[in-house]
C-alpha positions in Angstrom: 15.3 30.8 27.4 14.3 31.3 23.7 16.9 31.5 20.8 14.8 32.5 18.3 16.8 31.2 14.4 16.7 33.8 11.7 15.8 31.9 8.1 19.2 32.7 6.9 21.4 31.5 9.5 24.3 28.8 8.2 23.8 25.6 9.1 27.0 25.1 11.7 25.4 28.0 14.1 21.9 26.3 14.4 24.2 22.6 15.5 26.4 24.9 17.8 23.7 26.5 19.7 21.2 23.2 19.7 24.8 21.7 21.2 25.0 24.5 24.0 21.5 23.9 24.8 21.7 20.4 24.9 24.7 20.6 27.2 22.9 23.3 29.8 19.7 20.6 30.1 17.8 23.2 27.7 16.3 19.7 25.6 13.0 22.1 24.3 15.3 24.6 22.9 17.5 21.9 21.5 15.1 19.9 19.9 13.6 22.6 18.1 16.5 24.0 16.9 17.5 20.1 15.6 14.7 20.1 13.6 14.9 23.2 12.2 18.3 22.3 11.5 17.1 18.7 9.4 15.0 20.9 7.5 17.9 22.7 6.6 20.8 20.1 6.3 18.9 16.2 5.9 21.7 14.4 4.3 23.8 14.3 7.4 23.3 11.5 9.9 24.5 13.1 12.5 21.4 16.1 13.0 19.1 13.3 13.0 20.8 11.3 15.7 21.0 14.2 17.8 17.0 15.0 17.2 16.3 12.2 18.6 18.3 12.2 21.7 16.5 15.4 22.6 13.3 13.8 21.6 14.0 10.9 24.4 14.7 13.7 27.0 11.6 14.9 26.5 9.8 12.0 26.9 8.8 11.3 23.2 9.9 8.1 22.0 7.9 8.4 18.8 9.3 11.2 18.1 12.8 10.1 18.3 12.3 7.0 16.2 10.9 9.3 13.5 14.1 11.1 14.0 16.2 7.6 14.0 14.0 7.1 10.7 15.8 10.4 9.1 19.2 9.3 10.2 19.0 5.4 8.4 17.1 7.5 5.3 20.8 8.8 4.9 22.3 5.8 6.1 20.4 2.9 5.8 22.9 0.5 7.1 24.3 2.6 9.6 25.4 0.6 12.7 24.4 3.1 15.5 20.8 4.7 13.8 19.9 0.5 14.0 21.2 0.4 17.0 19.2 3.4 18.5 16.0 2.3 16.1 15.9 -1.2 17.9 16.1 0.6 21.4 13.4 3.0 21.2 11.4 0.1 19.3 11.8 -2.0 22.8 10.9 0.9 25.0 7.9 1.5 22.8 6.7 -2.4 23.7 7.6 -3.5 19.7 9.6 -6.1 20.8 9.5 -8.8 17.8 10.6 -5.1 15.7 13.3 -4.7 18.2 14.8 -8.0 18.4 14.8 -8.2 14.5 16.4 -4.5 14.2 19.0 -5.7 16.5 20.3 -8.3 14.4 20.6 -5.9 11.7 22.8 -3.7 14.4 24.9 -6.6 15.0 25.3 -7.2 11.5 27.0 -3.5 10.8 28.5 -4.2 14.0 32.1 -2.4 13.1 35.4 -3.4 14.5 35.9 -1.2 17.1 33.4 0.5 19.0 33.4 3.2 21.8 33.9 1.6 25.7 30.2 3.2 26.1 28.1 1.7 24.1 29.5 -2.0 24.9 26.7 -2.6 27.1 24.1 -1.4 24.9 26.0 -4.1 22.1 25.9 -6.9 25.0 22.2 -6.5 25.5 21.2 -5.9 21.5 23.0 -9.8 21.3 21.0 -10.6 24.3 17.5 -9.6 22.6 18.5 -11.0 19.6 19.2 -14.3 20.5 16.0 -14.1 22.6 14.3 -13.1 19.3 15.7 -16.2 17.3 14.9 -18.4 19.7 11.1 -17.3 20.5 11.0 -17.6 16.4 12.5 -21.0 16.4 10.1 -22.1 19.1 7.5 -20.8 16.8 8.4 -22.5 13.7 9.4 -25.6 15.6 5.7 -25.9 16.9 4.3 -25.6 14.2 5.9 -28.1 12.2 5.7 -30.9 14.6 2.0 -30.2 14.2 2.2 -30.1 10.0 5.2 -32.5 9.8 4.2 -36.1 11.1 5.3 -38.9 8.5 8.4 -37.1 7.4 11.1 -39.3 6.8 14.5 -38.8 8.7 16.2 -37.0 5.5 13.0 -34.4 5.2 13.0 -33.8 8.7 17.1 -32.8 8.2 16.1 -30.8 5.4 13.1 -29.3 7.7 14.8 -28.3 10.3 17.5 -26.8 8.2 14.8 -24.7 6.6 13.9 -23.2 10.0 17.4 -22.6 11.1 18.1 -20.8 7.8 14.4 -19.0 8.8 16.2 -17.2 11.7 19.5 -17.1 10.1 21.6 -19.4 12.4 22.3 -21.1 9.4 22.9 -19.5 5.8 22.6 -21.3 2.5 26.0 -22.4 1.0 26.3 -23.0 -2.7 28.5 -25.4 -4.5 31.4 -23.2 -6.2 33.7 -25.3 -7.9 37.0 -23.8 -8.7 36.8 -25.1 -12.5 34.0 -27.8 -13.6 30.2 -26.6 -12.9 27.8 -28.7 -14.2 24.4 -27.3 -14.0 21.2 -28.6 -12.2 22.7 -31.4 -9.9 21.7 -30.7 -6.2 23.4 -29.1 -3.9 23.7 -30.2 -0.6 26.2 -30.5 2.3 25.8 -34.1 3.3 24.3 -36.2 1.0 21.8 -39.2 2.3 23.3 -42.4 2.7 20.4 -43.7 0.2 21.9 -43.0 -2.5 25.5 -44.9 -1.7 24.4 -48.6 -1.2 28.3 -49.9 -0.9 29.0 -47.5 2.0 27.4 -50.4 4.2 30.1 -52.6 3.0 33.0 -50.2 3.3 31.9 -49.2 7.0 31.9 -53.2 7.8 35.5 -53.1 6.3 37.1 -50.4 8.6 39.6 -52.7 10.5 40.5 -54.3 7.7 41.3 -51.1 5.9 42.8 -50.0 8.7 45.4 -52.7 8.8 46.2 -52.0 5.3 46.7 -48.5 6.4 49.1 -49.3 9.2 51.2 -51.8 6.8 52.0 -49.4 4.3 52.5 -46.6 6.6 54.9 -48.0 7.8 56.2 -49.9 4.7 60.2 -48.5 3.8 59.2 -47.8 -0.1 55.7 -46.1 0.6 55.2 -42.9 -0.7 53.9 -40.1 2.0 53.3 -37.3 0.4 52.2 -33.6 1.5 48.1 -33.7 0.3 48.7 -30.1 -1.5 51.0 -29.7 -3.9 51.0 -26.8 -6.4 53.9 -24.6 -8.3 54.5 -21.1 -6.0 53.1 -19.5 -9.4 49.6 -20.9 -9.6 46.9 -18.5 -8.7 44.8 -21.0 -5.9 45.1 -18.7 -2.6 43.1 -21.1 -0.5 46.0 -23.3 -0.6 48.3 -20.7 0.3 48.8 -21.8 4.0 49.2 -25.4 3.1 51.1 -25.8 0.2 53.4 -28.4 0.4 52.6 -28.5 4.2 53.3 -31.8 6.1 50.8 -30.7 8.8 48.4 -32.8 6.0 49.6 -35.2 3.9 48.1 -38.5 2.0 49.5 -41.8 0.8 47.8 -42.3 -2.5 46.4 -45.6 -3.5 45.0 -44.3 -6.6 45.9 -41.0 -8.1 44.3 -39.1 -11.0 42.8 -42.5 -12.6 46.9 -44.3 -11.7 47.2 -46.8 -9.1 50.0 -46.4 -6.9 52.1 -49.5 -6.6 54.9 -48.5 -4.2 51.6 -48.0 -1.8 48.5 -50.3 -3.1 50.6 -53.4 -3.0 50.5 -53.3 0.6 46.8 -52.8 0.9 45.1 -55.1 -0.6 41.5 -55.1 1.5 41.4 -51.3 0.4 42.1 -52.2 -2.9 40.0 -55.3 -3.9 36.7 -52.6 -2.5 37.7 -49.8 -4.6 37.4 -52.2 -7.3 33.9 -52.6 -6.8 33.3 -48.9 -6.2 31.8 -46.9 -9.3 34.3 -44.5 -9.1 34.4 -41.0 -12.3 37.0 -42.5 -14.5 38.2 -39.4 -15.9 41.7 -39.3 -18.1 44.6 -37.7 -15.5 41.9 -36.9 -13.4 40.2 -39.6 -11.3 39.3 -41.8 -9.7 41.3 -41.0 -6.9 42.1 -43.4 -3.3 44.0 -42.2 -0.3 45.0 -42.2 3.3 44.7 -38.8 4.5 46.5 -37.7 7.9 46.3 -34.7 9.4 48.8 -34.0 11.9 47.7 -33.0 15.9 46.9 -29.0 16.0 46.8 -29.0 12.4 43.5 -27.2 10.5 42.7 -26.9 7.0 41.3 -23.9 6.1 37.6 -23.2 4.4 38.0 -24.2 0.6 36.2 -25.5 -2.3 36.8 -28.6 -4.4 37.5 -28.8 -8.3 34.4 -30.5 -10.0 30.6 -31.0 -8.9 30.2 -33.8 -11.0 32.1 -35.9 -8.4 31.5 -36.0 -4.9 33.8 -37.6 -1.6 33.6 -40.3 1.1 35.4 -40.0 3.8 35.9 -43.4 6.2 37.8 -42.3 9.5 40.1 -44.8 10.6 41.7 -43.6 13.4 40.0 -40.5 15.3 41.2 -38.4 18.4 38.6 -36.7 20.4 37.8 -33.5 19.1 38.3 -33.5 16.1 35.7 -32.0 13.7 34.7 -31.3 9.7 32.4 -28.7 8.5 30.9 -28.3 5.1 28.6 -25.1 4.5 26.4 -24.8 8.0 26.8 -28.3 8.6 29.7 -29.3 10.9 30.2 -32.8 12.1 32.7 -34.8 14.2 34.7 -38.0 12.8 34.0 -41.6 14.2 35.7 -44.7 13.4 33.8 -46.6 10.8 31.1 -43.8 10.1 31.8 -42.9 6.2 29.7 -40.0 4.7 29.3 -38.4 1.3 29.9 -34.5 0.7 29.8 -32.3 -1.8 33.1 -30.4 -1.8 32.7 -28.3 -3.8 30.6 -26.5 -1.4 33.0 -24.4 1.6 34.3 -26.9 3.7 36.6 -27.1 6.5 38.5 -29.0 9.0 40.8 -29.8 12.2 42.7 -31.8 14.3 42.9 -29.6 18.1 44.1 -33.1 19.5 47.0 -34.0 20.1 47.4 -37.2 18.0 47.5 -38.2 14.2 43.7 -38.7 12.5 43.9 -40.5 10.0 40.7 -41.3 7.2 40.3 -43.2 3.7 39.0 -40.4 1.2 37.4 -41.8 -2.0 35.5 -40.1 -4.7 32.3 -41.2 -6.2 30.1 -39.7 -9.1 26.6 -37.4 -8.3 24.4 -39.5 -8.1 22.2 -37.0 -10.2 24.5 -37.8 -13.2 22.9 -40.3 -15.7 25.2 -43.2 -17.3 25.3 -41.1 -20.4 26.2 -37.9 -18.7 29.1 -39.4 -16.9 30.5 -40.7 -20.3 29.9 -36.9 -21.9 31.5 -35.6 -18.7 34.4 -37.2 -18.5 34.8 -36.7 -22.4 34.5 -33.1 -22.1 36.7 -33.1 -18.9 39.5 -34.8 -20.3 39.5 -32.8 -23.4 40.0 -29.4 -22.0 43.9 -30.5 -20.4 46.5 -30.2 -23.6 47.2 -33.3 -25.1 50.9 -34.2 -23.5 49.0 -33.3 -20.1 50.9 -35.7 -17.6 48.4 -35.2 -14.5 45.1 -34.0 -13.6 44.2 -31.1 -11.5 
C-alpha cells in the first residue's frame, strides 16, 4: 500500500511513517520514503542508517552502502556506519575493503555497546585479523625475495617496518620530559654495535652480582625508594610510585657523586664503571645503581629526562616472567643479557613473579653525540639548574 508524501510534509512524519512501514515488512514503501526523507534532512546519521537497512531487505547491497556512504558523510568516524560499511563490503565479495573498514570499526569501537551487535564486533576482529595477517604474509614474501644480504639489525628494522605496515606495531617517538636534542635517532633498542664494553660487563655478571648481594645486605647501605619527588611537583607519571618501596635502588653513583656508604662494598661494579664513558654532567650524571623491583610490583608507562643519554640495563637476578617494554618493543630479562634503550621513548615494566628482580642500570651517552657535542651538552645542561642547585633532576 502507497503513502504518497506531500512536498511540504515535516521531516518527523516522513521517519514516522517509513518506521511503521518498516515494522509491517512494507521495505518498498520504507525505502522510498527514507530517501525522500535524506533529501530532506542529510545531516542526521540516523535516516541514512535506516536507508540502508531497507536497501538490504530488498536485496540491494549497493544501494545500502551508498546509503552507509551518506551516514559516514555526516559522521565520518562513526563506529556503527564503519561497522555496517565493512559488512555490506564482505557480502559484496570486497573483502581486502572489508577487512580494512573493520579495523577502522574497531578503532571507534566505544565502551559499551548494545548485547546485539556483540557478535557482529566478534567477527569484524575476526576479519580483521585475518586481513593483517594475509597482508603480513604478503609483505613477508616479498621481502624474503628483495631482502637477502641484510644484516641482523636491518632485518629487525625490516620486519618492524612491515608490522608498523599493518599496524600491529605503531611508531613511538622519544619525548623527553625536559632535554630534547634534535636529530639523534630514535629507536627502542639500540644495536649492541655501537656499545663495545657491554661484552665485558656481560662477562662480569657474577661478579657484579656478588657485589650486589654484599652491600645489600651490608648494615650502613643505603636502600632507597627509586622515585623520589616533593608531593608539589607536577610529574603525574610518578604519581603511583612516588616514594613507593614496591621499586627501590641502592645508588653506587648518583647525579655525577659516588656513593660511599654503598660503592665501598662493590668494588667489581665499581672498578667497570670506571672504564665506562659515562655523560659527566654537573648534579646530573653519570648515574650507577642496583634496581629491585619487588614481586607483583609494575612500573607504569613513562618517559625519561634527557635524549642525550641513553641506559643499560644488566639483570642480575631474574624470576620467570618478568618482562620490559619500550615503545612496540617488549622484551623479557635474562641473567647476564645487558641492552641499551632509549628512555626517553614510553617504556614500561613488571615483576608478576613472586620473587625480588634485581638489575645494574647504567647510563651511557648517544652514540650519535660527537666529543664536542657532549662537552656543549653537558655545558648547557648544567647551566640551566640555579647556581646553589644541590642535585640533579
Amino acid at each position: 500500500m502507497n503513502h504518497p508524501v506531500s512536498p511540504g510534509a515535516d521531516t518527523r512524519s516522513i521517519e514516522a511513517e517509513a518506521d511503521r512501514a518498516a515494522a509491517r515488512g512494507d521495505a518498498p514503501t520504507a525505502r522510498r520514503l527514507l530517501g525522500r526523507l535524506t533529501e530532506l534532512d542529510p545531516d542526521r546519521p540516523e535516516p541514512w542508517l535506516k536507508l540502508s537497512a531497507m536497501c538490504r531487505a530488498t536485496g540491494d547491497l549497493p544501494g545500502a552502502l551508498e546509503a552507509v556512504s551518506g551516514a559516514l558523510r555526516v559522521d565520518p568516524l562513526g563506529f556503527l556506519p564503519l561497522l555496517l560499511r565493512a559488512n555490506i563490503l564482505e557480502n559484496l565479495g570486497r573483502q581486502e575493503e572489508a577487512g580494512e573498514t573493520y579495523g577502522y570499526a574497531l578503532a571507534q569501537l566505544p565502551a559499551t555497546v548494545p548485547a546485539h551487535l556483540q557478535p557482529m564486533i566478534g567477527h569484524a576482529r575476526q576479519r580483521h585479523e585475518a586481513h593483517i595477517a594475509q597482508g603480513a604474509a604478503r609483505m613477508a614474501q616479498a621481502a624474503e625475495a628483495a631482502g637477502s644480504g641484510l644484516s641482523a639489525s636491518e632485518q629487525a628494522r625490516l620486519d618492524r617496518f612491515q608490522s608498523n605496515i599493518v599496524r600491529r606495531t605503531r611508531v613511538y617517538h622519544s619525548e623527553p620530559t625536559h632535554f630534547h636534542y634534535p636529530g639523534l635517532r630514535e629507536r627502542e633498542f639500540h644495536e649492541r654495535e655501537a656499545f663495545p664494553w657491554l661484552a665485558e660487563l656481560e662477562a662480569s655478571t657474577a661478579a657484579i652480582r656478588d657485589d650486589f648481594q654484599r652491600v645489600v645486605t651490608a648494615e650502613q647501605a643505603e636502600l632507597v625508594p627509586y622515585i623520589q619527588y616533593p608531593d608539589d611537583v607536577p610529574l603525574r607519571q610518578w604519581a603511583a610510585l612516588n616514594r613507593s618501596r614496591d621499586w627501590t635502588a641502592i645508588h653506587l653513583v648518583q647525579n655525577g657523586i659516588v656513593i660511599e656508604a654503598n660503592a665501598r662494598h662493590c668494588p667489581a661494579t665499581m672498578a667497570i664503571l670506571d672504564r665506562l664513558e659515562q655523560p659527566d654532567i654537573p648534579r646530573r650524571g653519570p648515574n650507577a645503581m642496583f634496581s629491585l623491583l619487588a614481586p607483583g610490583a609494575h612500573i607504569p608507562p613513562h618517559t625519561g629526562v634527557a635524549n642525550t643519554r641513553l641506559v643499560c640495563h644488566l639483570p642480575l637476578i631474574v624470576p620467570n616472567g618478568c618482562w620490559f617494554r619500550v615503545g612496540a618493543e617488549t622484551r623479557p630479562w635474562r641473567e647476564g643479557e645487558a641492552w641499551v634503550f632509549d628512555d626517553t621513548i614510553e617504556h614500561e615494566a613488571a615483576n608478576p613473579s613472586g620473587a625480588l628482580r634485581v638489575i645494574l642500570i647504567v647510563d651511557t651517552w648517544h652514540p650519535d653525540l660527537s666529543p664536542a657535542e657532549r662537552v656543549a651538552v653537558a655545558a648547557v645542561m648544567a647551566a640551566t639548574d640555579p647556581i646553589d642547585a644541590a642535585e640533579g633532576l
